[in-house]
C-alpha positions in Angstrom: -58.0 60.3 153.1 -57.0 57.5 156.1 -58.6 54.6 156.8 -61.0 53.6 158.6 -58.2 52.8 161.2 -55.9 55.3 160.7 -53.1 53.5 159.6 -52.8 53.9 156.2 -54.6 56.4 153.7 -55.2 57.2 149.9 -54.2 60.5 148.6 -56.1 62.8 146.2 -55.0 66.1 145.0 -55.6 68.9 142.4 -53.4 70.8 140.7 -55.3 73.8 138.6 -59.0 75.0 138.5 -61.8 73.5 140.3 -64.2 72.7 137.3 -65.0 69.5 135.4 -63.2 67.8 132.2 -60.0 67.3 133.5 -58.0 64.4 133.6 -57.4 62.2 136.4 -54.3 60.5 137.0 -54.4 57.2 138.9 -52.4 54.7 140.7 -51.7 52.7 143.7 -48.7 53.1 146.6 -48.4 49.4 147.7 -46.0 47.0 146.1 -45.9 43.0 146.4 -43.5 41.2 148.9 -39.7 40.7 147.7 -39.6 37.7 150.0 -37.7 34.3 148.5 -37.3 36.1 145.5 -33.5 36.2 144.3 -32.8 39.7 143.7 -29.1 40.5 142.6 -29.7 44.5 143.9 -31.2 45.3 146.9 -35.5 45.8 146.0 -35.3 48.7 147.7 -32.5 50.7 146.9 -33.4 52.7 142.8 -30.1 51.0 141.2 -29.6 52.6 137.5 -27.4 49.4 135.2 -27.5 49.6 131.7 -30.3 51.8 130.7 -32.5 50.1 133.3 -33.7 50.9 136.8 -33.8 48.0 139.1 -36.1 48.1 142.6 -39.2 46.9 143.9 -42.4 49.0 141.9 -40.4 50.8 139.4 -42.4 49.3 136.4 -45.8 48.5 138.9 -45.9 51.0 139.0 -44.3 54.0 141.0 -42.6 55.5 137.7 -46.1 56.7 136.0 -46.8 58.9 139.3 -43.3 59.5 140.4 -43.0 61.4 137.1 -46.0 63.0 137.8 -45.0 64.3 141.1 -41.2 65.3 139.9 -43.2 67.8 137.3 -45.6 69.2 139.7 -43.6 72.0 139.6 -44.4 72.2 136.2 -47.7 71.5 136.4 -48.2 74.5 139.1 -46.4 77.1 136.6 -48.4 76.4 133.4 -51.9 78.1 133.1 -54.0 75.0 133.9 -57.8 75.7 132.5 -58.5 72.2 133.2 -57.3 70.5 136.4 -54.9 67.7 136.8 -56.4 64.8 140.1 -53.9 62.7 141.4 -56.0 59.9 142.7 -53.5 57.3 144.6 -54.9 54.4 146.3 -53.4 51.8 148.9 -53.3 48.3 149.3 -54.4 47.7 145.5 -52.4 44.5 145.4 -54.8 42.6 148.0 -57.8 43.0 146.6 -57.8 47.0 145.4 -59.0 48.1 149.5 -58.9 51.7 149.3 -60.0 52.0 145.7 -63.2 52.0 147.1 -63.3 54.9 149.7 -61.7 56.8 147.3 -63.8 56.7 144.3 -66.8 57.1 146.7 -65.6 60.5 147.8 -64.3 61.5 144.2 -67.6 60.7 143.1 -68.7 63.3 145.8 -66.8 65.7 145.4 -64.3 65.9 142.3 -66.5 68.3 139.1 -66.7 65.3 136.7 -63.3 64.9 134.8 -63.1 64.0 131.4 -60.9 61.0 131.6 -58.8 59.1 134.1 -55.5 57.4 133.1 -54.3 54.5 135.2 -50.2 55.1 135.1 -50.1 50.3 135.2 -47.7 49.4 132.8 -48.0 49.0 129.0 -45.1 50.6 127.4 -47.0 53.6 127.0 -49.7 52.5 124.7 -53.5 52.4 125.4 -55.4 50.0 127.2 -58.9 49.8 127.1 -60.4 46.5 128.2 -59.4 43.6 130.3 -60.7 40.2 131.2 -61.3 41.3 134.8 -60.2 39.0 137.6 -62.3 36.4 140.2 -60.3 34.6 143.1 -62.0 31.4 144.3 -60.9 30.4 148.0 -62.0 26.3 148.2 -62.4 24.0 151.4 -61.7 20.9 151.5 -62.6 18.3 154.4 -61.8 14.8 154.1 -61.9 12.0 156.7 -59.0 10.5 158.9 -57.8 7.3 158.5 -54.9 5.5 159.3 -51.9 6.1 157.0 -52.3 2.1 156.7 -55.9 1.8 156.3 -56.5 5.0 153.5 -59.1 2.9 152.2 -61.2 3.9 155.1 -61.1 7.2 154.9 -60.8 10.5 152.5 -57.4 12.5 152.1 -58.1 16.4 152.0 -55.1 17.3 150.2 -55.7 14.4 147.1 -59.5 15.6 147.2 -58.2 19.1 146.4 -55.2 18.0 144.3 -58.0 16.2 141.6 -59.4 20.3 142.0 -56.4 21.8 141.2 -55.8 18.6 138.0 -59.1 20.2 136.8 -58.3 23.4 136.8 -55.4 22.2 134.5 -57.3 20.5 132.4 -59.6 23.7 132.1 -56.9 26.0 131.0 -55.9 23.4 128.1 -59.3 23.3 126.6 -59.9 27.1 127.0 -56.2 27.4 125.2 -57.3 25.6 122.9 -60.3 26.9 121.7 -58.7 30.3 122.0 -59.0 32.4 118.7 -55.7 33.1 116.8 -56.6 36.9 116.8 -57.9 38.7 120.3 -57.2 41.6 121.8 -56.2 40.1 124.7 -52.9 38.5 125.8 -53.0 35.5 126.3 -56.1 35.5 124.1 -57.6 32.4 127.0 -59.0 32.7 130.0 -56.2 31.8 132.7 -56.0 30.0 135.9 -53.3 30.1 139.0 -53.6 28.4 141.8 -51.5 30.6 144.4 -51.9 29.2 147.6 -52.4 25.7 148.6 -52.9 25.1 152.6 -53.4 22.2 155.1 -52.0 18.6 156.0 -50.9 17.7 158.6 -48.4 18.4 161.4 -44.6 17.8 159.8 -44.0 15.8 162.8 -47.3 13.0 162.1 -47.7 14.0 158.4 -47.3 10.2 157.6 -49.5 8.8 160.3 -52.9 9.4 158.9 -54.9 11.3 155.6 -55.3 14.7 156.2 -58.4 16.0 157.1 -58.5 19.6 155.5 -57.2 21.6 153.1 -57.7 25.0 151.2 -56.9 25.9 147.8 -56.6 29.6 146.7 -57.0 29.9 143.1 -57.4 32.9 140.7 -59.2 33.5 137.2 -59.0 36.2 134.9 -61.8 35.2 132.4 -63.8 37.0 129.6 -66.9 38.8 130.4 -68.7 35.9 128.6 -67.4 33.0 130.3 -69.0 31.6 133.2 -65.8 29.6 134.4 -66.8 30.0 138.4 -69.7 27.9 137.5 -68.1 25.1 135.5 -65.8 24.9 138.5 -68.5 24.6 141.4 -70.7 22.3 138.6 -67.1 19.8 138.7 -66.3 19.8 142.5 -70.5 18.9 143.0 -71.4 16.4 140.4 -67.9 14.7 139.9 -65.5 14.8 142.7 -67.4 15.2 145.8 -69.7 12.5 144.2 -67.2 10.1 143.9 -65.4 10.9 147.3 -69.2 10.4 149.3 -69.4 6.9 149.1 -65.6 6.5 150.9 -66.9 8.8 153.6 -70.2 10.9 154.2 -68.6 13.3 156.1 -66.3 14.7 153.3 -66.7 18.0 151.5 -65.8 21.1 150.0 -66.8 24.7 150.4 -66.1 27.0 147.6 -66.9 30.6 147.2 -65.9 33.8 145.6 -63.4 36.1 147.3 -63.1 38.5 145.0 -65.5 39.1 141.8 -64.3 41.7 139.1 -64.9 39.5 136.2 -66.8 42.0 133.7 -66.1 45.2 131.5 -67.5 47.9 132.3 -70.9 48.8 131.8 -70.7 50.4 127.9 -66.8 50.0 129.0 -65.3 50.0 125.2 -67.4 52.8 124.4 -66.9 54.8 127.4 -63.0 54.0 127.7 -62.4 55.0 124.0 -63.3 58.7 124.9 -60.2 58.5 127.1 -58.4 56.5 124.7 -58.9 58.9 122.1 -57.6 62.0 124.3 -54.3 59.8 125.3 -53.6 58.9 121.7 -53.6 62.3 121.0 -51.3 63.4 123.6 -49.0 60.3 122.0 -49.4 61.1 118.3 -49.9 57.5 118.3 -52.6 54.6 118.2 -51.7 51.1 119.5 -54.5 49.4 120.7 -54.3 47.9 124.2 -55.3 44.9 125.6 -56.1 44.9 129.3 -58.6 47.5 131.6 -57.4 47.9 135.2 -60.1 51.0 136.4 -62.2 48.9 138.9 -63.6 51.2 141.2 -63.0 54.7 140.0 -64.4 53.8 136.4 -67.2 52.0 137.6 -68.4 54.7 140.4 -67.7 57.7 138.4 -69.2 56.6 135.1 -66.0 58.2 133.5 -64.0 57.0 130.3 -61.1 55.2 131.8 -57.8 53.8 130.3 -54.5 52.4 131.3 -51.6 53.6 130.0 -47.8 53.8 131.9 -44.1 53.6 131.7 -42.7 49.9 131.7 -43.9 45.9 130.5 -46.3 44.3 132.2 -44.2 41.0 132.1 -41.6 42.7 134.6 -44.3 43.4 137.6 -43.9 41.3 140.6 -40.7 39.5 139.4 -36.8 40.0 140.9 -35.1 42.1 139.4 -38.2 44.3 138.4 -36.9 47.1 136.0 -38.2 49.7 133.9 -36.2 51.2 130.9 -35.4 54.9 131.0 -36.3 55.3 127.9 -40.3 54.5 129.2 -39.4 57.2 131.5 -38.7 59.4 129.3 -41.7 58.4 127.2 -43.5 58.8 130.0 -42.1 62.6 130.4 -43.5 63.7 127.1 -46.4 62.3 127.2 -46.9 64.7 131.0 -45.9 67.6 129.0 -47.8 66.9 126.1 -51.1 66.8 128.7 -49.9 69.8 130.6 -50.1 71.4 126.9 -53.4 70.3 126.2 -54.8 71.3 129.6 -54.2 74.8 129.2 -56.0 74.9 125.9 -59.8 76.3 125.8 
């Protein structure tokens, strides 16, 4: 399934019978950047070290479907009476691009399955609900002045620090007023400010304030919590009220990139149909803590989960790993499916 350019392209397939209740599993094919990271094996070469492979996606999360794809083999012998989708997306880690196109077309033309399992990592046990995930891009425009007369004007980049001092602030009190039991880990809301852009030229950096400046920050909040608001109600009433009076023409523009901050519609009780079908397969019942189904979920209306090889804490770090041993896991937990999808 390309693009709408060509160059890239999500990839759906079925192994087994063309009818509904079977089990999707999901996944994405990009990976983040290794750049400025100190790796001590190359990101890109699978390096095996003491019960751990090392390299760039093996716990986010090329294991769950690389183990998939080793057993299609497997999959292609056994006497499928309920089909096994791969459903692999690209460019996932910038904002989850061709999720879209290709939950639109499953929605088309895949016979409902039963469930879909997203193969992001969580040691194997269930997931079945996250916080869901808001970026915020923010403009800042301040006024020049003369590095030696800063009274007369508005810095960009001090406007946007006091932002980024809020958001600070913001995470403290949501930590704590955080309850001492939650399904969720960390139990609060979070912030992270990724990206901070503007200033000057290196060359006249000290000459005069800077005039603009961009801040790139991220939420994962509860489906509750209106924290987009409380940020936009601070950078109106507070800062750019007491910033007016230096110079009218400062200000800020703030908007939503990216908005994904809800369960799903019914998304506990839809996502513990699934839940139910993958403890089985595990003869186990963690709960989880996190949801990660955005688009296929959400346009096919079916019970979703996540569950994969590996520890969330290792994704996007040097020196990502996964433990062969959630590989193996992983492995039974295939065969244990296979097993159940040829059942009546």
């Amino acid at each position: 399934m390309p693009s709408d350019d060509g160059k890239k392209a999500n990839l759906f397939a079925t192994i087994g019978p063309d009818v509904k209740e079977g089990v999707v599993l999901s996944g994405h094919t990009d990976v983040v950047p290794v750049d400025g990271q100190p790796w001590d094996t190359d990101p890109w070469t699978l390096t095996l070290k003491d019960g751990k492979y090392y390299g760039r996606g093996t716990c986010d999360m090329k294991a769950f479907y690389a183990i998939g794809l080793a057993m299609l083999p497997e999959f292609k012998k056994a006497r499928l009476k309920k089909p096994i989708h791969f459903a692999l997306s690209y460019d996932e880690e910038v904002g989850c691009v061709g999720a879209h196109a290709l939950a639109a077309r499953m929605a088309r033309e895949v016979p409902r399955p039963r469930a879909i399992i997203i193969g992001e990592p969580t040691m194997m046990t269930v997931v079945h609900a996250h916080k869901g995930a808001q970026v915020y891009v923010t403009r800042f425009t301040g006024f020049e002045a003369h590095s030696s007369m800063t009274h007369l004007g508005v810095s960009a980049i001090h406007f946007a620090g006091e932002f980024v001092h809020y958001l600070n602030q913001l995470q403290d009190e949501l930590d704590a007023k955080a309850p001492e039991k939650s399904e969720f880990m960390p139990p609060a809301a979070t912030f992270n400010v990724g990206t901070i852009v503007g200033g000057l030229p290196r060359a006249t950096f000290w000459r005069a304030t800077a005039r603009c400046c961009g801040v790139i920050a991220s939420c994962r909040p509860k489906p509750i919590e209106a924290l987009g608001k409380r940020a936009t109600e601070w950078l109106g009433e507070r800062a750019f009220a007491a910033h007016e009076g230096q110079a009218p023409v400062s200000q800020h523009r703030h908007r939503a990139a990216l908005l994904d901050a809800r369960l799903l519609a019914r998304g506990q009780r839809r996502g513990q149909g699934a839940g139910r079908l993958v403890v089985g397969l595990q003869h186990r019942g963690q709960r989880g803590l996190r949801h990660r189904g955005r688009h296929l979920p959400q346009t096919l209306g079916v019970p979703t989960v996540v569950c994969g090889p590996g520890d969330i804490a290792q994704a996007h770090q040097p020196n990502e790993f996964i433990l062969a041993s959630q590989i193996d896991a992983c492995e039974v937990f295939m065969r244990r499916m296979v097993e159940w999808a040829c059942r009546d």
